[in-house]
C-alpha positions in Angstrom: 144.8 148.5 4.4 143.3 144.5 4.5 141.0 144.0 6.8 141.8 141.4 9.5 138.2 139.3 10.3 136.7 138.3 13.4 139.8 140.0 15.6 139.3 143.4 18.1 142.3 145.4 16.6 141.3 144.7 12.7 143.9 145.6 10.5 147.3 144.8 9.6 148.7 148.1 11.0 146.8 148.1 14.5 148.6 145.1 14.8 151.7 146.2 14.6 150.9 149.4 16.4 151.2 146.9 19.3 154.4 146.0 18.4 155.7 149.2 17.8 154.6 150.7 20.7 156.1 147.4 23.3 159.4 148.1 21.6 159.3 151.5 22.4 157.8 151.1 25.8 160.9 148.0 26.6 163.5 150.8 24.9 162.4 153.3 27.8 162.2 150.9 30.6 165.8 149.8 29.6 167.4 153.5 30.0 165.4 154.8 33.0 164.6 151.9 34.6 160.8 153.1 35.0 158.2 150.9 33.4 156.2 153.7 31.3 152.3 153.0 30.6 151.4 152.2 27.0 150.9 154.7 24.7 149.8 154.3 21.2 152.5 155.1 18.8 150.5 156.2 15.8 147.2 157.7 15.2 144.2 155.8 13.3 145.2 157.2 10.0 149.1 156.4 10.3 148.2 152.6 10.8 146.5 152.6 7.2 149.7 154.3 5.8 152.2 151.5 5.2 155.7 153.6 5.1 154.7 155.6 8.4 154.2 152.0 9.7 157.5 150.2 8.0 159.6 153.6 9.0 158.4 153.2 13.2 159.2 149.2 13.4 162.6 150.0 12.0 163.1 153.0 14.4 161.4 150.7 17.2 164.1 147.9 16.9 166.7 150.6 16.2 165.9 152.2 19.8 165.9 148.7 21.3 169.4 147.6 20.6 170.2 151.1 21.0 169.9 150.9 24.7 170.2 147.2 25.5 173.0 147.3 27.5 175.8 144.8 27.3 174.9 142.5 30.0 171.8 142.2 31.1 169.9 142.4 34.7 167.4 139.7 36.0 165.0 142.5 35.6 165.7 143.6 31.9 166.0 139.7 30.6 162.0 139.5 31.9 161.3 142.9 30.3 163.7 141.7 27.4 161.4 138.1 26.9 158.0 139.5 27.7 158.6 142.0 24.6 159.3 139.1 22.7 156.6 137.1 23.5 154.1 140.3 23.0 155.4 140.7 19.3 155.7 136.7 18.6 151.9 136.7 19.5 151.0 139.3 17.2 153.5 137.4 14.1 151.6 134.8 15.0 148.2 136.4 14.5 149.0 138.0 11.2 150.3 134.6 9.8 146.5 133.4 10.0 145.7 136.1 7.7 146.3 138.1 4.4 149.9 140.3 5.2 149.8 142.9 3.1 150.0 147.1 3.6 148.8 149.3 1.3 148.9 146.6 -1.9 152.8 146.4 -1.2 152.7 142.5 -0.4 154.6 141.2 2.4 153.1 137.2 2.4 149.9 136.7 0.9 147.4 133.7 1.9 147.9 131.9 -1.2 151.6 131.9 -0.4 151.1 131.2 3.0 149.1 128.0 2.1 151.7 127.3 -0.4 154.4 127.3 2.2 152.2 125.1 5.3 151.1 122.2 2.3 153.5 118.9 2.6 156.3 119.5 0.5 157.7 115.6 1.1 157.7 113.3 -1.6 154.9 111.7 -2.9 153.1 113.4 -0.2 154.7 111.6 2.5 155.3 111.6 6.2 159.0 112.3 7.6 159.2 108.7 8.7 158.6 107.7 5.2 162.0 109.6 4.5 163.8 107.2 6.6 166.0 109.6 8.4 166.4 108.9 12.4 166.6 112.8 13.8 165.6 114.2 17.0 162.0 115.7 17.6 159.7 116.0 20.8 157.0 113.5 18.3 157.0 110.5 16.3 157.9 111.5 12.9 154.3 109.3 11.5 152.0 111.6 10.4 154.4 115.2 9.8 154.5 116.3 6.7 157.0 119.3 6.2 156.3 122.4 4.5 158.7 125.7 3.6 160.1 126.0 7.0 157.9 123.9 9.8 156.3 120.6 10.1 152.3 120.4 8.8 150.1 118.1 10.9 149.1 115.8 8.3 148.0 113.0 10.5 146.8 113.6 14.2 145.9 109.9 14.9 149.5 108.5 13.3 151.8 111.1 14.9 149.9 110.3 18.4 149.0 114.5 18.6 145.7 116.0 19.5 145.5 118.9 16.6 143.7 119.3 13.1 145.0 118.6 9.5 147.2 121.6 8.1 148.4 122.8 12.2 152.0 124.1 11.3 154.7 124.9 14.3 157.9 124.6 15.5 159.9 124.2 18.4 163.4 125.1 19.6 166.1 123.3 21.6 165.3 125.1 24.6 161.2 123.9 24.7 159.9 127.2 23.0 157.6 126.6 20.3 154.7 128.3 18.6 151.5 126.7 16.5 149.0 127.9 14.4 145.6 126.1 13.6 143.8 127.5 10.6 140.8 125.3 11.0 140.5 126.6 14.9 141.8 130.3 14.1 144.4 129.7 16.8 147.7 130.9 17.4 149.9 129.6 20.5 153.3 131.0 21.3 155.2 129.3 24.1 158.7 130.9 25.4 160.6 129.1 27.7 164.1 128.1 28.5 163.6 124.0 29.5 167.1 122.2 27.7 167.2 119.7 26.8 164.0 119.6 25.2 164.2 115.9 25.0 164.2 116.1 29.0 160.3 115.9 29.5 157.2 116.8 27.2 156.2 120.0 28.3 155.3 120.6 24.3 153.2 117.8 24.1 151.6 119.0 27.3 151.1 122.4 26.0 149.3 120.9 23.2 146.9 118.6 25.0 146.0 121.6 27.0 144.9 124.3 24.8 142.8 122.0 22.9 141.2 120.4 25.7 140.4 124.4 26.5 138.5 124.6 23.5 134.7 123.8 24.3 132.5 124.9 21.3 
């Protein structure tokens, strides 16, 4: 099992532990309606055994759509969204660092950095490409990598962030960032539409770096 530096729960599979056990903690609180405290799915050893830990986030998302019901209660969309958000932050953590159980590779860092470089042409920004689109920024300064925009240039795009910050956002406002350089992870979950309609983002953005003192 990789190690996972300078974080409480240290491995890949205490990681997901979390996840496993908020999935089966939301499946509960679905079909009894009783919010259940948090128990820890698997014991020390079974988080260093990658199939024990593959097998119980299958049967964990298995048991959530097993008893989400067809329409959902002001109640359950919170429970519904704050599961979410619990496992998005810990996707989010493990994308800063080597994903890998057992040897069996998931995404490793090399990979990872291959995929947040700026795959553009000739290295450039998406307002080299030309191309008028929608986006919550300027397009000066993105680069684009396999499947999110790279911070290439904070003072062209008009962003406070570092070189190499990948991230998206969705139509609704939600977004997520990670900063390699600061060993930061943000995910934001909201439902704001349009997006366009003010630049909460943007916002979001000026404050958690401004929250960052050392």
């Amino acid at each position: 099992m990789k190690k996972l530096p300078n974080i409480r729960s240290n491995t890949v599979g205490s990681q997901l532990q979390c996840v496993i056990g908020v999935r089966e903690m939301c499946a509960t609180t679905m079909e009894t309606g009783q919010r259940p405290g948090f128990h820890p799915p698997l014991t020390k050893e079974q988080t260093s055994d990658a199939e024990v830990v593959k097998e119980k986030l299958a049967a964990g998302a298995e048991l959530v759509r097993s008893t989400l019901p067809d329409e959902l209660t002001d109640e359950q969309e919170d429970l519904a969204l704050g599961s979410l958000e619990h496992e998005s932050g810990h996707t989010g953590q493990l994308l800063r660092y080597l994903f890998a159980l057992d040897g069996e590779r998931v995404i490793g860092t090399r990979t990872l950095g291959f995929m947040t470089m700026n795959h553009l042409p000739n290295d450039g920004d998406l307002a080299s490409m030309r191309q008028l689109c929608f986006g919550e920024t300027t397009m000066d300064g993105i680069g684009f990598g396999l499947g999110f925009p790279v911070l290439l240039d904070p003072t062209q795009a008009q962003l406070l962030g570092i070189p190499g910050e990948f991230y998206w956002g969705g139509a609704a406002s939600t977004a997520f960032c990670v900063s390699p350089a600061e060993d930061l992870t943000v995910v934001f979950l909201t439902q704001f539409r349009p997006s366009s309609s003010y630049p909460i983002r943007r916002e979001l953005r000026i404050a958690t770096y401004q929250a960052i003192t050392d």
